[in-house]
C-alpha positions as protocol buffer text, in pm:
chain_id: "A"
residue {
  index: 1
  type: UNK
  ca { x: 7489 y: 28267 z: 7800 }
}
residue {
  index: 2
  type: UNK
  ca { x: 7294 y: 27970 z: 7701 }
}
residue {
  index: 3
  type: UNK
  ca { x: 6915 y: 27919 z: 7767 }
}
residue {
  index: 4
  type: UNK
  ca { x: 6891 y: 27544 z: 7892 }
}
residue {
  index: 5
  type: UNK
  ca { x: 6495 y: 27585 z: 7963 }
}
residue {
  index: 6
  type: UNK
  ca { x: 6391 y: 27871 z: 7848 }
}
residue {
  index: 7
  type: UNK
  ca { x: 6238 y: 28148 z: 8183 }
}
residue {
  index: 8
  type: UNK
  ca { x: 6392 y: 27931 z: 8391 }
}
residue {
  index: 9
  type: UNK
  ca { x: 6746 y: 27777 z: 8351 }
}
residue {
  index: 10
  type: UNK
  ca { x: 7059 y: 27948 z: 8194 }
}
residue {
  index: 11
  type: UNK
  ca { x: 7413 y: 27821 z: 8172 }
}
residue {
  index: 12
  type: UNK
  ca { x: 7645 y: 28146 z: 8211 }
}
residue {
  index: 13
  type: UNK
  ca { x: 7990 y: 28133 z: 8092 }
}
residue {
  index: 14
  type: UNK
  ca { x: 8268 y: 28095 z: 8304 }
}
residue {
  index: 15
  type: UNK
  ca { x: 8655 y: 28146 z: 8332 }
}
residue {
  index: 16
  type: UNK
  ca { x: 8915 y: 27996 z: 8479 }
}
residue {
  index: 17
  type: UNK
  ca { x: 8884 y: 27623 z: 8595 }
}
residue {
  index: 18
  type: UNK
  ca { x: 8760 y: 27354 z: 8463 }
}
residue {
  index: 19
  type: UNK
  ca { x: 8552 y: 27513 z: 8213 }
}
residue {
  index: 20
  type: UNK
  ca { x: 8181 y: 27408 z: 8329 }
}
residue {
  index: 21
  type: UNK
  ca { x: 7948 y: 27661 z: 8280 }
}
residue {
  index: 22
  type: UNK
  ca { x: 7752 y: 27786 z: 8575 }
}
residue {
  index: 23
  type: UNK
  ca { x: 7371 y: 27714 z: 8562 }
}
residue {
  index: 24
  type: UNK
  ca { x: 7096 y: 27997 z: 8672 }
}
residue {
  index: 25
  type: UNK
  ca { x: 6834 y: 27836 z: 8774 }
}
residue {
  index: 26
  type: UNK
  ca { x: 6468 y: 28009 z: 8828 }
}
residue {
  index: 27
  type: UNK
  ca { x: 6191 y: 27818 z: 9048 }
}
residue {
  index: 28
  type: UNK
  ca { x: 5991 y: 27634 z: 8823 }
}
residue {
  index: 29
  type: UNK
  ca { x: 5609 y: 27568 z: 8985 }
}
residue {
  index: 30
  type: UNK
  ca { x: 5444 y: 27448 z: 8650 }
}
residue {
  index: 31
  type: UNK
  ca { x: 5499 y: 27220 z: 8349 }
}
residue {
  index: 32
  type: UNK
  ca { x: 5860 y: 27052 z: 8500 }
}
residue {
  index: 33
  type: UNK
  ca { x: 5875 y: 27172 z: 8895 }
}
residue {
  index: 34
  type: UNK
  ca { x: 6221 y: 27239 z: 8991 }
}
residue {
  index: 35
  type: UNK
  ca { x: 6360 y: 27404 z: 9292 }
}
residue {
  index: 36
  type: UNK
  ca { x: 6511 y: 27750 z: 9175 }
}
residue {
  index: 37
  type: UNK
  ca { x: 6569 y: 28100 z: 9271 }
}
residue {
  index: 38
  type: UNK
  ca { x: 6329 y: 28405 z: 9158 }
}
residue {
  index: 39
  type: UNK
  ca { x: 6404 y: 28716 z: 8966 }
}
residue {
  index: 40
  type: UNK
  ca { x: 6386 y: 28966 z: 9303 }
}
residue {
  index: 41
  type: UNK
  ca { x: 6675 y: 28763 z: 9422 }
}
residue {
  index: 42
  type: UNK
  ca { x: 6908 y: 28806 z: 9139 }
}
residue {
  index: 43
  type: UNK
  ca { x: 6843 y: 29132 z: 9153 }
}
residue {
  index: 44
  type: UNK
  ca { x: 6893 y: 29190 z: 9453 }
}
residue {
  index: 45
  type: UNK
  ca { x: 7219 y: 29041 z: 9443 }
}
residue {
  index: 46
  type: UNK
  ca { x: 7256 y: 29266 z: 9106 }
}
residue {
  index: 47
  type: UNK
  ca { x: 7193 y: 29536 z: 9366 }
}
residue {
  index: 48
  type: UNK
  ca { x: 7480 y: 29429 z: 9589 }
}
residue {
  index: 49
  type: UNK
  ca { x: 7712 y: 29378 z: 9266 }
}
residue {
  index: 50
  type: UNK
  ca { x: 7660 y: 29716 z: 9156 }
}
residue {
  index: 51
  type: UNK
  ca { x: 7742 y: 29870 z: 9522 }
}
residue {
  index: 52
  type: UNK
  ca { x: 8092 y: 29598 z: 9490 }
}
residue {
  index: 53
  type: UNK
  ca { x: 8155 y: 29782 z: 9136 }
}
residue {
  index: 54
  type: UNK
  ca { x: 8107 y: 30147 z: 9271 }
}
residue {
  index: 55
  type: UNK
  ca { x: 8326 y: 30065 z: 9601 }
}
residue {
  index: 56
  type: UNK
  ca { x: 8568 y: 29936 z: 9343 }
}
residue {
  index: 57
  type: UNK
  ca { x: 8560 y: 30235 z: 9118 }
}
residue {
  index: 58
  type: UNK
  ca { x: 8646 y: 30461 z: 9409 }
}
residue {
  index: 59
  type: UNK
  ca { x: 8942 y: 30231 z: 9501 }
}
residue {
  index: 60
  type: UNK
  ca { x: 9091 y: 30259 z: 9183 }
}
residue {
  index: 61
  type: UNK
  ca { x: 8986 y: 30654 z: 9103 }
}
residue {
  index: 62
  type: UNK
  ca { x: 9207 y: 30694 z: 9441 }
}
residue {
  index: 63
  type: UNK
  ca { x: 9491 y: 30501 z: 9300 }
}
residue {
  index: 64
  type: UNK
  ca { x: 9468 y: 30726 z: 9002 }
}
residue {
  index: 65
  type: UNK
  ca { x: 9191 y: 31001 z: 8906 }
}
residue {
  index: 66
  type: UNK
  ca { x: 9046 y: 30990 z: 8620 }
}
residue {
  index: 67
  type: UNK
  ca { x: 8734 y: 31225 z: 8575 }
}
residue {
  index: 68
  type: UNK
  ca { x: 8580 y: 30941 z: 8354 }
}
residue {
  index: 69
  type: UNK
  ca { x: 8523 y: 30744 z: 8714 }
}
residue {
  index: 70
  type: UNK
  ca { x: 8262 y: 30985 z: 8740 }
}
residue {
  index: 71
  type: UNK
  ca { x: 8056 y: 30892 z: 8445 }
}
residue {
  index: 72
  type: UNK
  ca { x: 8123 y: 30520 z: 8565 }
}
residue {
  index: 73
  type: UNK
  ca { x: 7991 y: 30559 z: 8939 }
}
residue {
  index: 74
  type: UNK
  ca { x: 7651 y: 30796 z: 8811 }
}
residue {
  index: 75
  type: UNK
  ca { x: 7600 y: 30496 z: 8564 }
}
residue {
  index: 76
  type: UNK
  ca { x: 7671 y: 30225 z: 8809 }
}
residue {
  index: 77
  type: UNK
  ca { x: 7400 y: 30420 z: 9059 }
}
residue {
  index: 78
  type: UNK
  ca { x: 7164 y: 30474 z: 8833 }
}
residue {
  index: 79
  type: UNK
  ca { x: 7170 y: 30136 z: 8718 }
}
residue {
  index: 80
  type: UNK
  ca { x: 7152 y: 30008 z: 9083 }
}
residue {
  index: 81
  type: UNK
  ca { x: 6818 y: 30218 z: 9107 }
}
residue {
  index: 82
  type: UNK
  ca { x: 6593 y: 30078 z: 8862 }
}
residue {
  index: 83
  type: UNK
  ca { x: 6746 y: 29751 z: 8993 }
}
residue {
  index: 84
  type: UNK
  ca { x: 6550 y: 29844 z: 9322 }
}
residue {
  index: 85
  type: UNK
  ca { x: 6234 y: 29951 z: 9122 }
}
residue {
  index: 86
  type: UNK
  ca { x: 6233 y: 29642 z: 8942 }
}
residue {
  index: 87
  type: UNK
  ca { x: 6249 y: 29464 z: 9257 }
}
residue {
  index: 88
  type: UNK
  ca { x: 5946 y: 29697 z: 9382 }
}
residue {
  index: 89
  type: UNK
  ca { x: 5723 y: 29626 z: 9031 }
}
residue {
  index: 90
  type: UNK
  ca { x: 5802 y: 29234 z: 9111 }
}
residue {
  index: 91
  type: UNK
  ca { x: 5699 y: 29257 z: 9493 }
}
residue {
  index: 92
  type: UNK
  ca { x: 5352 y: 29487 z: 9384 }
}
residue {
  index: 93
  type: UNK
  ca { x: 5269 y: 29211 z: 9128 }
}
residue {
  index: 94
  type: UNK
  ca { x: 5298 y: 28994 z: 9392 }
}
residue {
  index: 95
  type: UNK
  ca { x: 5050 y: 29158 z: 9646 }
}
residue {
  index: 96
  type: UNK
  ca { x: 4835 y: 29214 z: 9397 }
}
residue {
  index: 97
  type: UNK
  ca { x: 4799 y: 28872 z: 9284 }
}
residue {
  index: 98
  type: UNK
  ca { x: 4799 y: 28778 z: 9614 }
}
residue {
  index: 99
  type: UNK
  ca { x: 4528 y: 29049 z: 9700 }
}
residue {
  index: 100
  type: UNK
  ca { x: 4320 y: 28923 z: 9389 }
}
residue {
  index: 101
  type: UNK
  ca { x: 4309 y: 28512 z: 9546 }
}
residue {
  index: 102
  type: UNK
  ca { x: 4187 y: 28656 z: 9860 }
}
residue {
  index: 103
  type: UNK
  ca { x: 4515 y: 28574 z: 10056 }
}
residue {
  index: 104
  type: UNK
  ca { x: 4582 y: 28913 z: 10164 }
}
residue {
  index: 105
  type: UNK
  ca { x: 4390 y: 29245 z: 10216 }
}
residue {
  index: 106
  type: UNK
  ca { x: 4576 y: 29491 z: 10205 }
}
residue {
  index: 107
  type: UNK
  ca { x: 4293 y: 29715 z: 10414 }
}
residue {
  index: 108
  type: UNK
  ca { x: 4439 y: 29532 z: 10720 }
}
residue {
  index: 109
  type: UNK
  ca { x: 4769 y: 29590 z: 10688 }
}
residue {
  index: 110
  type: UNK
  ca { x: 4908 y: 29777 z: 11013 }
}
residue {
  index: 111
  type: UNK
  ca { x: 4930 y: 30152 z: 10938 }
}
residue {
  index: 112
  type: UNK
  ca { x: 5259 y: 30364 z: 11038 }
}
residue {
  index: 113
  type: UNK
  ca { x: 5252 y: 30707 z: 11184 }
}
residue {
  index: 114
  type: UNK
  ca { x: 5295 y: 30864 z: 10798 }
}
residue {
  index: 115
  type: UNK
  ca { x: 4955 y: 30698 z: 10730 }
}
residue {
  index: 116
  type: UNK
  ca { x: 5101 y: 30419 z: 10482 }
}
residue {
  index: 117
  type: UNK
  ca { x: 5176 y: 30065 z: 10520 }
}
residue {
  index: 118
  type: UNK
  ca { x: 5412 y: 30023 z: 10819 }
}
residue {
  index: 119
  type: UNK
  ca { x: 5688 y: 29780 z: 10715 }
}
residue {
  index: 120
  type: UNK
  ca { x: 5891 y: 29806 z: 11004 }
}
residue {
  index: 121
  type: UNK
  ca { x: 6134 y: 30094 z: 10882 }
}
């Protein structure tokens, strides 16, 4: 990995082909605007990787058990849960920024039958 502009563009390795790196690009709304992507995305694709890797793991622990697979998938799952809180301390910064510039109040938001925010689940 190669930082290219540093929080916002990254050239990743890559194999096979022609040898070009592969760029990971991050929204940039300041100094040099630049169309990009935003950390909740990647790891929410992160998320999705991690549930490829532990479908995987199972394939190949049927093939051929090996108890280790068990460490691997507990590892994999925990990793793909503080993936999801990471995602959740992103979003909350985001409402409460949002909630701090007067955009949103969150004393409005519609209320489900458990009492808390109701966000369609």
């Amino acid at each position: 990995m190669k930082v290219i502009e540093p929080g916002h563009i990254y050239e990743l390795n890559q194999l096979d082909g022609d040898g070009s790196p592969l760029r990971l690009v991050f929204v940039n709304r300041e100094d040099t605007p630049h169309p990009g992507t935003q950390t909740q995305e990647v790891l929410r694709t992160v998320v999705d990787m991690l549930e490829c890797l532990i479908d995987r793991t199972n394939h190949c622990d049927g093939c051929l058990r090996w108890e280790g697979n068990d460490r691997v998938i507990k590892a994999l799952s925990e990793s793909q849960r503080q993936a999801r809180l990471a995602i959740l301390f992103h979003e909350q910064r985001a409402l409460e920024r949002k909630t701090s510039k007067g955009i949103i109040d969150p004393a409005t938001f519609p209320i489900g039958p458990d009492g808390h925010f109701d966000i369609g689940g």
